[in-house]
N, CA, C and O atoms as CSV, one atom per row, in Angstrom:
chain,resi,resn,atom,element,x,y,z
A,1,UNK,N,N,5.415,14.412,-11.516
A,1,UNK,CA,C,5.890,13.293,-12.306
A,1,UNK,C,C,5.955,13.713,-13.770
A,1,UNK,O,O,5.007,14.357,-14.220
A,2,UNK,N,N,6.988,13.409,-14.553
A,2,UNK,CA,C,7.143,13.436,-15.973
A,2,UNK,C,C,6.625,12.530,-16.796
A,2,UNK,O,O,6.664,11.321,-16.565
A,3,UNK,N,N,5.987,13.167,-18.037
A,3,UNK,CA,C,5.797,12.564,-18.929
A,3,UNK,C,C,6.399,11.754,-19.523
A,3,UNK,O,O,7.450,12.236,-19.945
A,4,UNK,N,N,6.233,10.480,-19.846
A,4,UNK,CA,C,7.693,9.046,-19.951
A,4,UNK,C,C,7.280,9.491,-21.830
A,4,UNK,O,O,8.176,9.056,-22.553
A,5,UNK,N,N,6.351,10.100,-22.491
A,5,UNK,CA,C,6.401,10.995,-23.746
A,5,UNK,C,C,5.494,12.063,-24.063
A,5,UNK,O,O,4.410,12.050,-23.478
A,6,UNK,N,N,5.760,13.081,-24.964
A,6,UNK,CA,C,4.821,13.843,-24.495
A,6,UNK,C,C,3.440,13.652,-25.737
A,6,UNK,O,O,3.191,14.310,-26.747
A,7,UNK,N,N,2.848,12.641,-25.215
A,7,UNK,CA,C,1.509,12.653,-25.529
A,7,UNK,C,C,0.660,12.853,-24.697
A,7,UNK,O,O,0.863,13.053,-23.500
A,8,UNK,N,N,-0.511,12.814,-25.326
A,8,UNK,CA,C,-1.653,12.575,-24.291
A,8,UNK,C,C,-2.961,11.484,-25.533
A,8,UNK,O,O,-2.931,11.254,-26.742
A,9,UNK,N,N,-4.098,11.022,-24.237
A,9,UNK,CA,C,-5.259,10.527,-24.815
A,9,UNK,C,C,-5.958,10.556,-24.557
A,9,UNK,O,O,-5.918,10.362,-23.341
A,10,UNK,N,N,-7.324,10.763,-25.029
A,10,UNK,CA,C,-8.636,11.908,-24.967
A,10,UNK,C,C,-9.093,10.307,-24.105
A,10,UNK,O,O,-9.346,9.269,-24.717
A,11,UNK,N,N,-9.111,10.460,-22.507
A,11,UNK,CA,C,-9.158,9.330,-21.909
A,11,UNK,C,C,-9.319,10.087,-20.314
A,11,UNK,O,O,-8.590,10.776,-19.601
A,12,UNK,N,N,-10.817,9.481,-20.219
A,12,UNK,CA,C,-11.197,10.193,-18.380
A,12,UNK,C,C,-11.283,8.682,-17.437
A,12,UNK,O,O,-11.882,7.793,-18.042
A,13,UNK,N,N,-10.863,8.369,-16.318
A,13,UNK,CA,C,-10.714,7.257,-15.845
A,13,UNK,C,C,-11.754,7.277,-14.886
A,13,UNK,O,O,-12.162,6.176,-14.515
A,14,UNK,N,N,-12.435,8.616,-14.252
A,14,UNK,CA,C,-13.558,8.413,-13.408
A,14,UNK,C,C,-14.535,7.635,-13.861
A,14,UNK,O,O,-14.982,7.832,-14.991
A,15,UNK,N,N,-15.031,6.615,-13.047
A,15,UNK,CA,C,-15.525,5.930,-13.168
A,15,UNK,C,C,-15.122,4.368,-13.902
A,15,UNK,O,O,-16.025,3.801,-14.516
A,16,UNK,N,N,-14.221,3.934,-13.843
A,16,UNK,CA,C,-13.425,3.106,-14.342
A,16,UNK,C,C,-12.997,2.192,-13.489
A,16,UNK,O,O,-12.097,2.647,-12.783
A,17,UNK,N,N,-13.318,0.883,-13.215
A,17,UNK,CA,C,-12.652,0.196,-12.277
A,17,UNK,C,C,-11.245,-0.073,-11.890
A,17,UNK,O,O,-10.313,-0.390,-12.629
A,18,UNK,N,N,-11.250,0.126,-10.467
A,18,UNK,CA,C,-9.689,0.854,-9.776
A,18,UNK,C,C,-8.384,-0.259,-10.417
A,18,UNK,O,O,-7.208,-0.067,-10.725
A,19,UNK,N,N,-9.143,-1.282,-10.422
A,19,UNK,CA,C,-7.750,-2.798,-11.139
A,19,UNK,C,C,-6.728,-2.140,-11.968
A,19,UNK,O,O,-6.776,-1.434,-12.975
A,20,UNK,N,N,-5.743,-2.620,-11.182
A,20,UNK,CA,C,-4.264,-2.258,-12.339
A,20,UNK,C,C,-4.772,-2.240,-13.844
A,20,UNK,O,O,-4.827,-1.319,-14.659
A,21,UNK,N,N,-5.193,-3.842,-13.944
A,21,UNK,CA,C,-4.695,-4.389,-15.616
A,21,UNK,C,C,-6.036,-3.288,-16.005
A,21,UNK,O,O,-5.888,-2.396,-16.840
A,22,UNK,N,N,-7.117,-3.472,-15.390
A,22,UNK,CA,C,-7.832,-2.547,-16.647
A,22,UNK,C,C,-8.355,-1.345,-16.867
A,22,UNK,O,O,-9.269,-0.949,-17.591
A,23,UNK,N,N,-7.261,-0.573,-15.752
A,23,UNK,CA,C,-6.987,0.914,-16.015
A,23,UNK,C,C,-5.638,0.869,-17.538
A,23,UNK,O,O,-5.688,1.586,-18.538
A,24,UNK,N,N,-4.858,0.090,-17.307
A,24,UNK,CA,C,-3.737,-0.483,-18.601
A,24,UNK,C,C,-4.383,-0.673,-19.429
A,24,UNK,O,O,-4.321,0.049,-20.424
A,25,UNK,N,N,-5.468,-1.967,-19.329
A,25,UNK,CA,C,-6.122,-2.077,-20.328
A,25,UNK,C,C,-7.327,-0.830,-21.582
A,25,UNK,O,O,-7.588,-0.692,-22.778
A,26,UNK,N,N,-7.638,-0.293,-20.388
A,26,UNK,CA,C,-8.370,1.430,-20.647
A,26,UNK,C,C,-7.723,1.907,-21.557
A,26,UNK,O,O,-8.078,2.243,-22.687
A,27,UNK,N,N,-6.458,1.952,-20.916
A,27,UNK,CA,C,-5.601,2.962,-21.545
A,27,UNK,C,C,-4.866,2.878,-23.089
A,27,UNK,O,O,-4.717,3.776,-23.918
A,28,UNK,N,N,-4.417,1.251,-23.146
A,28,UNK,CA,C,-4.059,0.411,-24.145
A,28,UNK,C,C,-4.758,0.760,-24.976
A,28,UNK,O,O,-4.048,1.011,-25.950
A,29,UNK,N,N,-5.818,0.946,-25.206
A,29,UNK,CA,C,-6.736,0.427,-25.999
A,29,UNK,C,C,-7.740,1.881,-26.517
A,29,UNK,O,O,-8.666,1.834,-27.326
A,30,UNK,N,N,-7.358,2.824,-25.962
A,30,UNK,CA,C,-7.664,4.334,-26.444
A,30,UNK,C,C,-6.380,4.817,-27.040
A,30,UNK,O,O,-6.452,5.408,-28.117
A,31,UNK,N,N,-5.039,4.614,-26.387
A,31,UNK,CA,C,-4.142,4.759,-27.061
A,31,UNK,C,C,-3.653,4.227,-28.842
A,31,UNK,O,O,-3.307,4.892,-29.819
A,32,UNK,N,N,-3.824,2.853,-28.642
A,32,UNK,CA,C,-4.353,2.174,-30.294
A,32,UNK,C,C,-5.005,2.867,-30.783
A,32,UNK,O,O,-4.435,3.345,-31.764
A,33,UNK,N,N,-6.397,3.395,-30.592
A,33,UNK,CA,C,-7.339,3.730,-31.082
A,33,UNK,C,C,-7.204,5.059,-31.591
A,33,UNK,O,O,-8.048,5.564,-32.332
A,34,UNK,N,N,-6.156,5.640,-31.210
A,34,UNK,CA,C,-5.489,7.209,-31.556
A,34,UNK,C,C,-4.250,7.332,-31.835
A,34,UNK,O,O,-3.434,8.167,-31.443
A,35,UNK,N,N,-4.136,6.412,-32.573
A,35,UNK,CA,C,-3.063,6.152,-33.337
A,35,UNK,C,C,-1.431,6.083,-32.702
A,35,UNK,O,O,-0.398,6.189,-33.364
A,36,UNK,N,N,-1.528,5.910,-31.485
A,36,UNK,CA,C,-0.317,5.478,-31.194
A,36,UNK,C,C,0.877,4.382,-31.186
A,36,UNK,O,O,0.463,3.331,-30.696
A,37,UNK,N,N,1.701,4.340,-31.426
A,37,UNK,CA,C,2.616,2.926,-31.661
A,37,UNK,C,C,2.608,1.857,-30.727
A,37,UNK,O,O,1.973,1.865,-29.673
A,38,UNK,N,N,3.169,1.141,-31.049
A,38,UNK,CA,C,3.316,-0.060,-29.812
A,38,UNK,C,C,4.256,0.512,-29.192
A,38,UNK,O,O,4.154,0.481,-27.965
A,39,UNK,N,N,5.464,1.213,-29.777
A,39,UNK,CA,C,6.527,1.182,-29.058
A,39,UNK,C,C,6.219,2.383,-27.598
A,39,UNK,O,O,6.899,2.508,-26.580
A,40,UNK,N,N,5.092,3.044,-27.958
A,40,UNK,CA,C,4.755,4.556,-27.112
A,40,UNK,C,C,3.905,3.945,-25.859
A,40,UNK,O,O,3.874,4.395,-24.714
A,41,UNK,N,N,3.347,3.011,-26.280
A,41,UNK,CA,C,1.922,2.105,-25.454
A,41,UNK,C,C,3.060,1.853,-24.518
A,41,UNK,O,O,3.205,2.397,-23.424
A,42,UNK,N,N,4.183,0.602,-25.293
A,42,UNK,CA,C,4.892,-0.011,-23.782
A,42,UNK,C,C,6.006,1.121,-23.423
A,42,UNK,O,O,6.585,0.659,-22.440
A,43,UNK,N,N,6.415,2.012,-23.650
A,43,UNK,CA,C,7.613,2.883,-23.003
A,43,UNK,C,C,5.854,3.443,-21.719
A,43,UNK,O,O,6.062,3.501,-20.507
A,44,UNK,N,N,4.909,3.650,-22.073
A,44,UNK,CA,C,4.533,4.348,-21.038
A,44,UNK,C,C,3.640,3.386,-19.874
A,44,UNK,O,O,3.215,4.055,-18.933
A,45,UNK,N,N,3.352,2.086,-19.840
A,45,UNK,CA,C,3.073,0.834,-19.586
A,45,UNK,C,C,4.643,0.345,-18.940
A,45,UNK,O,O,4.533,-0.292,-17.893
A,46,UNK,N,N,5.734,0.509,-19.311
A,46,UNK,CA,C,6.641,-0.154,-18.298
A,46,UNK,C,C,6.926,0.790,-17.622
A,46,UNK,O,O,7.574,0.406,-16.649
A,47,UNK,N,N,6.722,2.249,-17.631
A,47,UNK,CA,C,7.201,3.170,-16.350
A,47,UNK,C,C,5.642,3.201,-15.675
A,47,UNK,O,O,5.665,3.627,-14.520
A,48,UNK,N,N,4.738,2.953,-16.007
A,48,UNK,CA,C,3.320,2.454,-14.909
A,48,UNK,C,C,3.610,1.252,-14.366
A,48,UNK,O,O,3.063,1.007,-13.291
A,49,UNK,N,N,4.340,0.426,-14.838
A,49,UNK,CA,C,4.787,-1.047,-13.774
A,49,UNK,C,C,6.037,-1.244,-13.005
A,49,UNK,O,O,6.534,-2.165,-12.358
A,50,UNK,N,N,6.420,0.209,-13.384
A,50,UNK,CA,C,7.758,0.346,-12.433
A,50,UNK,C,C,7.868,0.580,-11.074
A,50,UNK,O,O,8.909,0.626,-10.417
A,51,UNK,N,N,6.498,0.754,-10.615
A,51,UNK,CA,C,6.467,1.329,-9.219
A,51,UNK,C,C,4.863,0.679,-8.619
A,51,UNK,O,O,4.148,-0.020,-9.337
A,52,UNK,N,N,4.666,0.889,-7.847
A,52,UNK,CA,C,3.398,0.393,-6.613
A,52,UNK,C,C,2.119,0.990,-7.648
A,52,UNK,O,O,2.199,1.579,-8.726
A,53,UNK,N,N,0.955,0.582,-6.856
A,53,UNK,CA,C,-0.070,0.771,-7.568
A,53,UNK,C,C,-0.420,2.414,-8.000
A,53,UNK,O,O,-0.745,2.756,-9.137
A,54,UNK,N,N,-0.259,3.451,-6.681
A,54,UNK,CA,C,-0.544,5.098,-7.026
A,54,UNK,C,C,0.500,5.014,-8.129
A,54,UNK,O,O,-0.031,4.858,-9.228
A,55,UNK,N,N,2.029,5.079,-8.166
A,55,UNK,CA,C,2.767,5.481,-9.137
A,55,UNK,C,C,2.066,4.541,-10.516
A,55,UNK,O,O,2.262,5.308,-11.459
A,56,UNK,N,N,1.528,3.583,-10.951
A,56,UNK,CA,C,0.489,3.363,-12.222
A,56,UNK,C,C,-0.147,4.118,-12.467
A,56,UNK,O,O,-0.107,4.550,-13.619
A,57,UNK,N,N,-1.168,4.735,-11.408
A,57,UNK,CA,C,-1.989,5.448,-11.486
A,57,UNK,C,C,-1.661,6.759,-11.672
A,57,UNK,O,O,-2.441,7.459,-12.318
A,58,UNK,N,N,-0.742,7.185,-11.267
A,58,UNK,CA,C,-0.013,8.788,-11.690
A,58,UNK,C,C,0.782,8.650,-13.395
A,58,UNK,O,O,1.299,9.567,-14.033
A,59,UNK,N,N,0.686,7.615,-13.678
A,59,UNK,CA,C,1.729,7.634,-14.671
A,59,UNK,C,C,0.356,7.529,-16.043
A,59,UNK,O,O,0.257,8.288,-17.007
A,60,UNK,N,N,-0.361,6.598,-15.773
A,60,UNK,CA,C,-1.540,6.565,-16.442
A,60,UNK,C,C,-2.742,8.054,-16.708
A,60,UNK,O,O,-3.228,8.525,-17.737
A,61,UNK,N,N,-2.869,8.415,-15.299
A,61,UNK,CA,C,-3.024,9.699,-15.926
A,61,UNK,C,C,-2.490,11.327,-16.538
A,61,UNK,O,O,-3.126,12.283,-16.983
A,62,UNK,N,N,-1.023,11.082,-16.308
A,62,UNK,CA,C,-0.555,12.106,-16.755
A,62,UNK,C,C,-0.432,11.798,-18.314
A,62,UNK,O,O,-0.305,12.846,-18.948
A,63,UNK,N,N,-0.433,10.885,-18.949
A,63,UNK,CA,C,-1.197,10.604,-20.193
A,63,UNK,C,C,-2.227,10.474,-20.881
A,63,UNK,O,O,-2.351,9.856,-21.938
A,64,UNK,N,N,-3.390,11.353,-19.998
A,64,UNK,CA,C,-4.382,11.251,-20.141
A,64,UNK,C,C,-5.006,12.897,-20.080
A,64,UNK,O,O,-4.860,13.734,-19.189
A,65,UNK,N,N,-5.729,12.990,-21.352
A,65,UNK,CA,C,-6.333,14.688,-21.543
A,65,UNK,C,C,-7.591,14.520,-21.972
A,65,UNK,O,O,-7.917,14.606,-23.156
A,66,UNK,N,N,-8.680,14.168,-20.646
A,66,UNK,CA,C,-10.245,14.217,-21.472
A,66,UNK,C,C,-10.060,15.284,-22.306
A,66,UNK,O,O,-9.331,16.238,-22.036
A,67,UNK,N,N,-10.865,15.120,-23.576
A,67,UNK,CA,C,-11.723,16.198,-23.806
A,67,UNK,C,C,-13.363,16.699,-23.851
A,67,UNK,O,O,-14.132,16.305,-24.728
A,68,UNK,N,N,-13.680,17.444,-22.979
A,68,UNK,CA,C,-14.754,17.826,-22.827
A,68,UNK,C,C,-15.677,17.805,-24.385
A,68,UNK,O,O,-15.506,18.669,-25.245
A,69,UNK,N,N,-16.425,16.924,-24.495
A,69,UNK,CA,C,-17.605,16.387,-25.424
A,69,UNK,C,C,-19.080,16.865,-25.521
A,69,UNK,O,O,-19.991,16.594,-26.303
A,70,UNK,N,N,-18.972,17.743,-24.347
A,70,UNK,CA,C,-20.658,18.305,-24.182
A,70,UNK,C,C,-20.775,19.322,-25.027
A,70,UNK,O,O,-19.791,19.983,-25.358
A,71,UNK,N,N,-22.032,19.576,-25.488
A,71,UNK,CA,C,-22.298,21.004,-26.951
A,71,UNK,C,C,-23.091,22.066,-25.838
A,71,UNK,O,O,-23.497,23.165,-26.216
């Protein structure tokens, strides 16, 4: 699956409850938080609601690049 842009957000979903809205919501809201636009939030939020629940979930994390935090 393609990147709907090519960002990413320092964002790990393990452990995150499986619910549509607040894997979106997860995501929403790390994305803000790293300075992304509104307009980037919903271009990648309407191709996660374009399809069944896995295609959210594939689309949500291919925008997504933990970064490892341990010293």
């Amino acid at each position: 699956m393609k990147k709907v842009i090519e960002k990413t957000v320092n964002l790990n979903l393990i452990g995150v409850d499986g619910n549509a809205f607040v894997i979106m919501g997860f995501f929403r809201k790390q994305a803000k938080k790293e300075g992304w636009t509104s307009e980037e939030i919903e271009q990648v939020m309407e191709e996660a609601k374009s399809g069944n629940y896995h295609h959210l979930l594939a689309t949500i994390e291919n925008h997504c690049e933990p970064k490892d935090e341990t010293i």
